[in-house]
N, C-alpha and C positions, 0 to 999 in steps of 0.2 A: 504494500500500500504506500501510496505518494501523497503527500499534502501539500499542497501547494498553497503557499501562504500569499495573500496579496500586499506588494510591497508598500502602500502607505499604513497598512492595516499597526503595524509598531506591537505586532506580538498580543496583542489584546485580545484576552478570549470570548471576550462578548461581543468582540466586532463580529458580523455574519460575514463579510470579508474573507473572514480566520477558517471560516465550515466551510471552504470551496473544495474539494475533494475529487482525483480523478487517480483511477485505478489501472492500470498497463493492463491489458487483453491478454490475448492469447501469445503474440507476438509482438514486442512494442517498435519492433523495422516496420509493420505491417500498418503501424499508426491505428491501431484498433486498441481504440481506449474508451472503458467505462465512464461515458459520462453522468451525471445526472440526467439526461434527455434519453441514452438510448439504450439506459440498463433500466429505465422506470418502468416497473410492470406495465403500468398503463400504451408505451409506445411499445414495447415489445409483444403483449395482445394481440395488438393492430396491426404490427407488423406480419406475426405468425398468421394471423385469418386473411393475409392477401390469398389469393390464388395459387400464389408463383412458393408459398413457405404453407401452406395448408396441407396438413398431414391426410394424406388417405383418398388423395383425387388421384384419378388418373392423368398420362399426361394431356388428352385428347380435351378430358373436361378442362386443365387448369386453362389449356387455349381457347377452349372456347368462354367462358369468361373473361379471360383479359380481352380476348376477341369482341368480342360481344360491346365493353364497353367503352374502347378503344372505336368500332363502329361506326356509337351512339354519339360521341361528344364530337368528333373529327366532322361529322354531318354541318354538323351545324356550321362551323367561321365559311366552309367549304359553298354552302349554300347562301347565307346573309351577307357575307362578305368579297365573296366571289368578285370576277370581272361580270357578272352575269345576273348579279342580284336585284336588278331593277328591270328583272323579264318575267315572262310570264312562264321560261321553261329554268329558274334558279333553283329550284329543291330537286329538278331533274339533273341537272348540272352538278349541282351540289350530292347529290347521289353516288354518280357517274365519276365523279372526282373522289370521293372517298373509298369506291370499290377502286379502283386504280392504286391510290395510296395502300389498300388492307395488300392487295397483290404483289406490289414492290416490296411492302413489308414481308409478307409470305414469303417471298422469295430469298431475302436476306435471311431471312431467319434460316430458311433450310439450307444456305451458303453457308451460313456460322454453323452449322450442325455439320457441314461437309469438312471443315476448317479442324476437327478434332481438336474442340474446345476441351478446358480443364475442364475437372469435377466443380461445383460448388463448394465457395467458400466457407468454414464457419464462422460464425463470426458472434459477436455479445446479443445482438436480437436475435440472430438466426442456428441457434446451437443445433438445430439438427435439419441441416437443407434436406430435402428432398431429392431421391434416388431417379429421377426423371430426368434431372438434366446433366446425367451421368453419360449418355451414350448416343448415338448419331440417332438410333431409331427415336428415345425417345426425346429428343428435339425436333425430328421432322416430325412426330406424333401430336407435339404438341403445335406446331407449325401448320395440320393440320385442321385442328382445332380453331388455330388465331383464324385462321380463313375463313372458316365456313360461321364462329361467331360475328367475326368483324362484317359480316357479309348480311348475317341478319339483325345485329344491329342497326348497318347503316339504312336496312329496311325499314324498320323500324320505325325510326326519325323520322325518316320519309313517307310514310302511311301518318304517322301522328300529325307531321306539318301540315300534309295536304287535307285531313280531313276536321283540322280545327276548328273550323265552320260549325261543321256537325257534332264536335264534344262539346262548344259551346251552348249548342241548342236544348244538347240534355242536362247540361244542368243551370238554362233559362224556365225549364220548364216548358216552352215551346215545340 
């Protein structure tokens, strides 16, 4: 354990200054140090129920998930913000540009799967990575996954925007 005292602090033990406290990791070359922030139960939760550190998915589902909402949010700057946002065919556009992106993506990904990446890190939130992104299969597995969720999220979007009209009316009462 390290203390690291802050230097106007003058030794005082009731200064909270004096409580700053950071613990070396696994490896301290690796810069993997306990902080307050990412050894607090609470950020390490959150971190383990992402997708990509969630114990007991396959790799198919963990991409379709990130798929999925990767999609959903990419829809939208792609549609509102577009060259094309002030037409009448922008959520098509904006559709049509976000399956183009999920595909480039797809594709890089099962490049880095071909690239015979490392294992997964461990690391202070992440104490027990997941045996998925161990091996080519399953990175293209999950590769598959990002596709076919990014693909109906960005559907998604795009059913929701164009018939907002009609969610509006149900709950006008109309």
């Amino acid at each position: 354990m390290q203390v690291l005292k802050h230097p106007e602090a003058n030794n005082n033990p009731k200064d909270p200054r004096n409580r700053e406290v950071v613990f070396p990791g696994y490896d301290i070359q690796d810069g993997n140090l306990a902080t307050p922030i990412n050894s607090s139960p609470i950020v390490r939760a959150y971190i383990n129920a992402l997708p990509a550190y969630r114990a007991g998915l396959s790799p198919l589902r963990r991409g379709l998930e990130v798929g999925m909402a990767h999609g959903y949010w990419i829809f939208g700057p792609f549609a509102k913000l577009g060259p094309l946002r002030d037409t009448d065919i922008a959520n098509l556009a904006g559709l049509l540009s976000t399956i183009g992106l999920i595909v480039i993506s797809t594709l890089t990904l099962s490049l880095y799967a071909s690239s015979n990446p490392p294992g997964p890190t461990v690391t202070i939130t992440t104490p027990n990575p997941p045996d998925t992104f161990q091996s080519e299969h399953g990175w293209n597995e999950y590769a598959s996954g990002f596709l076919i969720g990014g693909m109906g999220g960005a559907a998604l979007a795009y059913f929701l925007l164009n018939n907002i009209a009609l969610f509006k009316n149900f709950t006008s009462g109309l």
